[in-house]
VEXPA-665725 format. One record per residue (C-alpha): residue number from 1; residue in one letter; x, y, z. Coordinates in steps of 0.001 Angstrom, whole numbers, always signed. Example, Ala and Ser with C-alpha at 12.3 -4.5 7.8 and 13.67 -1.06 7.14 Angstrom:
BEGIN
REC    i  aa        x        y        z
REC    1   A   +12300    -4500    +7800
REC    2   S   +13670    -1060    +7140
This chain:
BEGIN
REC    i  aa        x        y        z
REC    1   X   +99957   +52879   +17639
REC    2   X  +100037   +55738   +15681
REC    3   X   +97097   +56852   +13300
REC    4   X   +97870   +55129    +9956
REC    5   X   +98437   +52202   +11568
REC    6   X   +95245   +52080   +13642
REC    7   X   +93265   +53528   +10375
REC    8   X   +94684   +50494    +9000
REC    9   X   +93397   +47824   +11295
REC   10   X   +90153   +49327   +11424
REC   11   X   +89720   +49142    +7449
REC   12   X   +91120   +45536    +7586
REC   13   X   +88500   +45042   +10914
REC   14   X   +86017   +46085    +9144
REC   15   X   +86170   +44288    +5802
REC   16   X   +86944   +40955    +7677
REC   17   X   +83855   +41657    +9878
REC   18   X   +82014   +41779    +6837
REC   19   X   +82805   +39341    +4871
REC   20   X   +82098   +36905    +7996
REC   21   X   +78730   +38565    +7764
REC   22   X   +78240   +37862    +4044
REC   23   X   +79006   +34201    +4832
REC   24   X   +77331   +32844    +7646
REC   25   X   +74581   +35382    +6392
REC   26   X   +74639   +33324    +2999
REC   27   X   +74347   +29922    +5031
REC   28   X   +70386   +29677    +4742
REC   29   X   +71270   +30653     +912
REC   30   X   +73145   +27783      +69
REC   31   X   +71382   +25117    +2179
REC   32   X   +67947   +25927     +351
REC   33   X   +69221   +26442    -3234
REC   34   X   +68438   +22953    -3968
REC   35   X   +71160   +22397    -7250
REC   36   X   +70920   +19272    -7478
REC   37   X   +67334   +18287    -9337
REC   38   X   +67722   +14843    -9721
REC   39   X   +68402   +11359    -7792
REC   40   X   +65869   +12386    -5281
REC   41   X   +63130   +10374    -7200
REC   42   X   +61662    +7583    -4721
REC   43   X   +61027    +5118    -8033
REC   44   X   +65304    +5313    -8742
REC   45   X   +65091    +7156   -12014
REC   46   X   +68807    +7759   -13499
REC   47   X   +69855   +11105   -13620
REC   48   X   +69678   +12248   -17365
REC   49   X   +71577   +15063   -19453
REC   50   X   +69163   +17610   -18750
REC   51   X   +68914   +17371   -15322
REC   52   X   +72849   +17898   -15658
REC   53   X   +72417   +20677   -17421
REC   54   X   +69890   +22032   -14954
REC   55   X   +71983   +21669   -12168
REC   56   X   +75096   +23333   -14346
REC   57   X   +72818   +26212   -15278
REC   58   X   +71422   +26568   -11187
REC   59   X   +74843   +26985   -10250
REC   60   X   +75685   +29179   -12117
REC   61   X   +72796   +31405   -11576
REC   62   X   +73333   +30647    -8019
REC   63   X   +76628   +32024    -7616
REC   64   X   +76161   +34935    -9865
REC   65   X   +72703   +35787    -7902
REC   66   X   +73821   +35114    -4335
REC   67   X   +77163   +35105    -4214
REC   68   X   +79062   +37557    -6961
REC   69   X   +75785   +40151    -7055
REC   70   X   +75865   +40317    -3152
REC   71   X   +79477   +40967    -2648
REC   72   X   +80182   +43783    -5005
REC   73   X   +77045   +45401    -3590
REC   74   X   +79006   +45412     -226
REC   75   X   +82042   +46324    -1904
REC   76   X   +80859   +49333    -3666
REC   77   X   +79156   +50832     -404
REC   78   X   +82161   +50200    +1222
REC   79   X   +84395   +51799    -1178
REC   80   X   +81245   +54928    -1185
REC   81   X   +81892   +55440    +2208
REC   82   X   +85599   +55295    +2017
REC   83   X   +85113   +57907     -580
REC   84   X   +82727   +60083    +2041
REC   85   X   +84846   +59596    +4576
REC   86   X   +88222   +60559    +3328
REC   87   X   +88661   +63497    +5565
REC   88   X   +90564   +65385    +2575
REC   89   X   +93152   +62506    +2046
REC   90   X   +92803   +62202    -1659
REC   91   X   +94454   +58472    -1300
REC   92   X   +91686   +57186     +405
REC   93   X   +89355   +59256    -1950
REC   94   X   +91417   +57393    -4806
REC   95   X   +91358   +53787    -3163
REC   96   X   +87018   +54106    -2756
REC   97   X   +87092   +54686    -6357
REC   98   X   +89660   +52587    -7140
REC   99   X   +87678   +49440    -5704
REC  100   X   +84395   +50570    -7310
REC  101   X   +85613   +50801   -10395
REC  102   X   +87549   +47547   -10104
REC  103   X   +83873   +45635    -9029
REC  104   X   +82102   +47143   -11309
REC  105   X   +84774   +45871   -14363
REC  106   X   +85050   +42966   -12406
REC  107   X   +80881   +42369   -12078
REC  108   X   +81096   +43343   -16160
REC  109   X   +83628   +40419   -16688
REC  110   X   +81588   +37977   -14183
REC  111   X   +78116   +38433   -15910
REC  112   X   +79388   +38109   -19676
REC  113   X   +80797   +34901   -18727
REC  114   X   +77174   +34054   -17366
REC  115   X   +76143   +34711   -20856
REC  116   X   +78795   +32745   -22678
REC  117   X   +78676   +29918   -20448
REC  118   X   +74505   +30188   -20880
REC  119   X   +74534   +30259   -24632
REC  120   X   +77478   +27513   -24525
REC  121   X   +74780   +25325   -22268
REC  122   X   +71960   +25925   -24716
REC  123   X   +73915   +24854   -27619
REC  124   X   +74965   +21448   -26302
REC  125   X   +72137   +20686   -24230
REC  126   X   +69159   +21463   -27017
């Protein structure tokens, strides 16, 4: 195997090692965020609106908090050490940047939708 290739696996070995982490580490996230606020009354009360606005506005915050937050965290030390560890190849230099930049205008994009789908939930829900 010669060196690009094996540079290659271990960049693809790594990400896929963690992202495995991020989800089974995520696990104990999603089991306690408790979306769903209503139908656990012991009396049978419906479910109304708000409570379907609640759980609309908990998963949102959910994902954007433990999911979206979490990942371009990982991504952007990952692309950092890319970028310290180029060893003078100015593609790899250019690919770290190139995915930090990318989550950062991609964590930009992800958190003004948060705010137009919170304002859009306000409106209808108020």
């Amino acid at each position: 195997m010669d060196f690009n290739k094996k540079n290659l696996f271990i960049t693809w070995g790594v990400r896929a090692i963690t992202a495995c982490g991020v989800i089974l580490f995520s696990l104990p996230l999603w089991a306690r965020a408790a979306l769903i606020t209503c139908g656990n009354d012991p009396n049978g009360a419906p479910c109304t609106y708000n409570d379907f606005k609640t759980t609309l506005d908990g998963v949102v915050q959910f994902s954007i908090l433990y999911i979206a937050i979490p990942a371009a965290v990982i991504v952007i030390v990952i692309g950092g050490i890319m970028m310290i560890l180029d060893g003078g190849n100015e593609s790899r230099f250019k690919q770290g940047k190139k995915m930090i930049q990318g989550v950062i205008i991609g964590l930009l994009i992800t958190l003004g939708a948060w705010i137009i789908v919170k304002t859009i939930l306000n409106l209808l829900f108020t």
